[in-house]
C-alpha positions in Angstrom: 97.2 -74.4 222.1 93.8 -72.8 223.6 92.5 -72.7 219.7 92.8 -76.5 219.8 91.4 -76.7 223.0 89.1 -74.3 222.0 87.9 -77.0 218.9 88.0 -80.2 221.0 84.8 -78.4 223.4 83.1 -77.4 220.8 83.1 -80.5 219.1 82.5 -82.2 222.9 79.3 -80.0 223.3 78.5 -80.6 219.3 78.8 -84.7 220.4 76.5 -83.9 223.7 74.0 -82.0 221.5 73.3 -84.8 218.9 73.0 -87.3 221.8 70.6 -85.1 223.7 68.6 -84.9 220.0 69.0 -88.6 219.7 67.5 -89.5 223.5 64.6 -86.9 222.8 63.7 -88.7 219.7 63.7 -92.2 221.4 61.5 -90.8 224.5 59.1 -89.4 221.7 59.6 -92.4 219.6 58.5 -94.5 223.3 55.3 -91.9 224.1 54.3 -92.1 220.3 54.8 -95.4 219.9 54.7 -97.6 223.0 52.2 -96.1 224.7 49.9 -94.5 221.8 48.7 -95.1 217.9 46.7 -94.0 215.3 43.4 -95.5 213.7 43.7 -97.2 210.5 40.0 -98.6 210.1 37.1 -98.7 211.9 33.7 -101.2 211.5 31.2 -102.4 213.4 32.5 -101.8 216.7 36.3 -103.2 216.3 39.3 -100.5 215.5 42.7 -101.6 213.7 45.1 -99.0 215.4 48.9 -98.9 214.6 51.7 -98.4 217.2 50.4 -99.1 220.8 53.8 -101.4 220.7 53.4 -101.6 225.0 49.8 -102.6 225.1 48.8 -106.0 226.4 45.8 -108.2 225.7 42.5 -107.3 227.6 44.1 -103.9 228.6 41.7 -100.9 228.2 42.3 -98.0 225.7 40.8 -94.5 225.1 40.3 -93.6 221.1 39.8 -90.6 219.7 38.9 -86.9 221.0 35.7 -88.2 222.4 37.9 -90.7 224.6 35.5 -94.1 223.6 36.5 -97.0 225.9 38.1 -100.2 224.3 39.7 -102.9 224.7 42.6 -104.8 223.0 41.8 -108.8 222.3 44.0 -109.2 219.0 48.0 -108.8 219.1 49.2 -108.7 215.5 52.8 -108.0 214.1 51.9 -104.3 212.9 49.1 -103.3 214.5 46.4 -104.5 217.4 42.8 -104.5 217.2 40.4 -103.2 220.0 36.8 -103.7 220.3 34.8 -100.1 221.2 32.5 -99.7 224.1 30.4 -97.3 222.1 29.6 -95.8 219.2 31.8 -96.3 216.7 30.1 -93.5 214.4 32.0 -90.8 216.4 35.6 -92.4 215.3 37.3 -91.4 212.0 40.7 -92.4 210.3 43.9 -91.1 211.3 42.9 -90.4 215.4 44.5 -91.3 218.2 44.6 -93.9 220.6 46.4 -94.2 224.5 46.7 -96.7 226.0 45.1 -96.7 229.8 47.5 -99.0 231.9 44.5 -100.9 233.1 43.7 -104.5 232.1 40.1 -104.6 231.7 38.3 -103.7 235.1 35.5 -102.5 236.5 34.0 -100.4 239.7 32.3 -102.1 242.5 30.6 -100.9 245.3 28.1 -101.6 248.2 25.9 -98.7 246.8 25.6 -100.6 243.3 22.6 -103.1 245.3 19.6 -101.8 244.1 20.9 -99.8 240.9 21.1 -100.3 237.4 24.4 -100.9 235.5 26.1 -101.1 232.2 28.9 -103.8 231.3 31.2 -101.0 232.1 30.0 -100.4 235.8 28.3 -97.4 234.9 25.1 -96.1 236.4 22.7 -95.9 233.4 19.6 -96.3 235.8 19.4 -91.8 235.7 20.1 -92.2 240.1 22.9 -90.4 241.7 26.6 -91.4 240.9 28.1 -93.6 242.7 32.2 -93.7 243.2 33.8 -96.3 243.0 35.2 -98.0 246.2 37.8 -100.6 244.6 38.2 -101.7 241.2 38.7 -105.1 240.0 39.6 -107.0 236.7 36.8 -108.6 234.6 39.0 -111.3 233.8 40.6 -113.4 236.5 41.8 -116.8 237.4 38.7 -119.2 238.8 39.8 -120.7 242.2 41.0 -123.9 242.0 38.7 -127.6 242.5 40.7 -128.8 245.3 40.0 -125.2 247.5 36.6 -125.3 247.0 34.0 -127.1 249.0 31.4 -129.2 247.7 27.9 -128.6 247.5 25.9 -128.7 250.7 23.7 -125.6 251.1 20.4 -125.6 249.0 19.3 -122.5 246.8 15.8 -122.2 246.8 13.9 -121.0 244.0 10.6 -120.4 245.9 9.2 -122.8 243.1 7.6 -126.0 245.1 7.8 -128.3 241.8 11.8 -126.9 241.4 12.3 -127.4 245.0 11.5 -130.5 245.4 12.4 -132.1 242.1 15.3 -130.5 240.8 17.7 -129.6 243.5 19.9 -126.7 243.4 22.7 -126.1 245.7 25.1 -123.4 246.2 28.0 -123.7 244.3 26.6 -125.1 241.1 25.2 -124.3 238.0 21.9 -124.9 236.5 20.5 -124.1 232.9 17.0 -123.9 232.6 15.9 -124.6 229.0 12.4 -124.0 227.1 10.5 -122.6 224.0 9.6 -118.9 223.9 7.0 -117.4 226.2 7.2 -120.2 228.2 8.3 -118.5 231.5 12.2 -118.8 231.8 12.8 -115.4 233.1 9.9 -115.7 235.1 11.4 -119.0 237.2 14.6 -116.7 237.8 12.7 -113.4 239.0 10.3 -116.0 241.5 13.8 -117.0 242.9 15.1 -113.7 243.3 11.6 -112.7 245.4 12.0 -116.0 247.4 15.8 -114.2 248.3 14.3 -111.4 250.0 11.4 -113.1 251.2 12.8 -116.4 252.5 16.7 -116.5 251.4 20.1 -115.6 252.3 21.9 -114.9 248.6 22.6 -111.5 247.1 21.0 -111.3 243.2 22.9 -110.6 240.4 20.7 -110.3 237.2 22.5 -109.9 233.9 20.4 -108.9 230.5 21.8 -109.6 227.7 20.1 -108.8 224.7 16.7 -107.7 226.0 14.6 -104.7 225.2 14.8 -101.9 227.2 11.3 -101.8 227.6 11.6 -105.6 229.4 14.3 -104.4 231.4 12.5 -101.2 232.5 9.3 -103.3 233.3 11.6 -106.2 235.4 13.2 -103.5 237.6 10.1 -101.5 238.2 8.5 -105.2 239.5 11.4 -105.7 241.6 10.9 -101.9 243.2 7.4 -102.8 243.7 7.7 -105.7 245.3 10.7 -104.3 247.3 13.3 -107.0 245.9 15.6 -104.4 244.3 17.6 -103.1 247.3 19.6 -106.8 247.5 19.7 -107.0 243.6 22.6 -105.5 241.0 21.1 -105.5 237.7 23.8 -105.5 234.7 21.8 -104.2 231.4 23.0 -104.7 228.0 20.1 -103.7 226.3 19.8 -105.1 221.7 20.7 -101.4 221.4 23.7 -101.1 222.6 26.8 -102.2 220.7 27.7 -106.0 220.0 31.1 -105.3 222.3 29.2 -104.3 225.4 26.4 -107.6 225.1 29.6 -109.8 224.8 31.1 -108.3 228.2 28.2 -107.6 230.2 27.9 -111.6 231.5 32.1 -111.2 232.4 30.9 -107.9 234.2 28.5 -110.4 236.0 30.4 -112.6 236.9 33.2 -110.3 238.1 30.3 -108.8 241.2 29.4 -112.2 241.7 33.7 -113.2 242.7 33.9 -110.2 244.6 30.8 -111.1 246.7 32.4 -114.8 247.3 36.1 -112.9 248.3 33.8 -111.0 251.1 32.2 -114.1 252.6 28.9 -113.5 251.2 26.6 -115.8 249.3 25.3 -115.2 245.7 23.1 -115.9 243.0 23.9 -115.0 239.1 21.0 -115.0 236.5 21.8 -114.7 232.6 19.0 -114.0 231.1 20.0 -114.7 228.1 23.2 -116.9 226.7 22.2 -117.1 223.5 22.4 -113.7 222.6 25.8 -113.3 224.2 26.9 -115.5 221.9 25.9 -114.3 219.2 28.1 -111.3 220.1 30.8 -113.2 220.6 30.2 -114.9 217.4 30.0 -111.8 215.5 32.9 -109.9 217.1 35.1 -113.1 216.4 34.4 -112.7 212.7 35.5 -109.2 212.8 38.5 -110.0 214.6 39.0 -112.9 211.9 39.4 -115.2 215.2 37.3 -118.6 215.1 34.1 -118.2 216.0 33.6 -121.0 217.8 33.8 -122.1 221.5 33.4 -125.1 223.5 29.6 -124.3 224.6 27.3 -122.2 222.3 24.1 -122.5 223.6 22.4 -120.8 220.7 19.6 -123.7 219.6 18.6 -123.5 223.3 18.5 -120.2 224.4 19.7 -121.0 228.5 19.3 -119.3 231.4 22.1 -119.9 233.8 22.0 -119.6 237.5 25.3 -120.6 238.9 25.5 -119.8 242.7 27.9 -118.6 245.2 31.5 -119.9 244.1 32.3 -121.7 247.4 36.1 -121.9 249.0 37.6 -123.4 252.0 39.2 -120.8 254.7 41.3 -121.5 257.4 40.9 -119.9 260.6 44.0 -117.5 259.8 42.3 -116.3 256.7 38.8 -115.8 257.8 40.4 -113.2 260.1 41.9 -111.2 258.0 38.9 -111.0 255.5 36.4 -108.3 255.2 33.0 -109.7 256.0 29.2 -107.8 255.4 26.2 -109.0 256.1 23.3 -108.2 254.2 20.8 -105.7 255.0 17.7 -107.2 254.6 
């Protein structure tokens, strides 16, 4: 009787071992394959990675040893496809991919006024580095028409002939269109002096597709003339990648909302559309997405200044919210 005894708990732990086996292989299968992948191709800044079965549109990814940001904007059956904030040179074949459990965000801080940033939130201006005090997502839901308030505050540009012609208000947008060389960028820099001189806005200015040399010589104007202390600028320069000039208007945008959220009044220059889209142009073909969209400004190339985002507080809410002033 204790040989059959003896048989029925060995075959008990026999049973226990195979489904011990059986769970490890389904956690690895779920850390290999939920949560990481491996690089089939990679060209001109998008990656076609297999696995990453847990991943979600827009969330953020590391590839390969030199952990490249990315970010996932195609879902397929097999496979997803992730556009690389980077070079893509440094990928291969066959690496790996994680996933990062972050939809797309970036860093913002206080200490970003007066610095230079990349689409990412990084500091590319060669200062100190900043940490990062909260971070938020790039892509969010726009507050609704009935909570905002309509326009009633004037944005002046510091332009007499603007001023008085074409009026600008907070809360709207306004595209200002022209042949080259004929002084776009130099209406939006006038109204970013005329915000430390006579204003009350904070200054976001996004380039998009500029030299770095123009970039360089627009932030050392707005040291001189001791602007740059209540202005972020947000730098993708026609040397870096396709991927980052798509996202660096988003990024924009994204310090502009948080600004609104805090009670604070500001003003967003692109400078310029047309080459975003372009980027987004050519990163749609890659992704074999229509490239296409319901405004491509590129016969124009615009200049947008939409102000502060305006929304209607009730007493109870205005409490709770964290307000700054600015500092100039």
């Amino acid at each position: 009787m204790y040989g059959i005894y003896g048989a029925i708990s060995h075959k008990k732990k026999k049973l226990a071992t195979r489904v011990k086996g059986r769970l490890k292989l389904v956690q690895l299968y779920k850390s290999n394959f939920l949560d990481s992948g491996r690089i089939l191709s990679v060209k001109d800044g998008v990656a076609k990675i297999s696995g990453l079965l847990g991943v979600r549109a827009g969330e953020m990814v590391t590839l390969g040893l030199d952990r490249l940001p990315g970010m996932i904007l195609s879902l397929e059956h097999n496979s997803v496809n992730a556009v690389i904030f980077g070079n893509d040179r440094a990928l291969t074949q066959g690496e790996l991919a994680f996933r990062a459990f972050v939809i797309m965000s970036i860093p913002l801080s206080i200490k970003l006024f007066g610095r230079v940033i990349d689409s990412l939130g990084n500091i590319i201006d060669g200062g100190k580095i900043i940490s990062a005090v909260i971070q938020r997502k790039v892509d969010t839901k726009a507050v609704g028409i009935i909570p905002r308030q309509s326009v009633g505050e004037p944005l002046q540009t510091g332009i007499i002939c603007v001023d008085s012609i074409t009026p600008i208000g907070c809360g709207q947008r306004e595209l200002i269109i022209g042949d080259r060389q004929t002084g776009k960028t130099t209406i939006a820099i006038d109204t970013i002096l005329n915000q430390k001189k006579n204003g009350h806005l904070y200054c976001i200015f996004v380039a998009v597709g500029q030299k770095k040399s123009t970039v360089v010589q627009i932030v050392e104007f707005l040291k001189k003339t001791n602007s740059l202390i209540n202005t972020i600028v947000v730098a993708a320069t026609s040397s870096d990648p396709a991927t980052l000039q798509f996202l660096a208007p988003y990024s924009g945008c994204t310090i502009g909302e948080w600004l609104s959220e805090n009670g604070c009044h500001a003003v967003i220059i692109y400078d310029d559309l047309s080459k975003q889209s372009v980027a987004y142009r050519q990163m749609s073909l890659l992704l074999r997405r229509p490239p296409g969209r319901e405004a491509y400004p590129g016969d124009i190339g615009g200049l947008l200044i939409p102000s502060k985002k305006k929304k209607k507080y009730s007493n109870k809410e205005v409490k709770s919210k964290h307000y700054f002033e600015p500092t100039y």
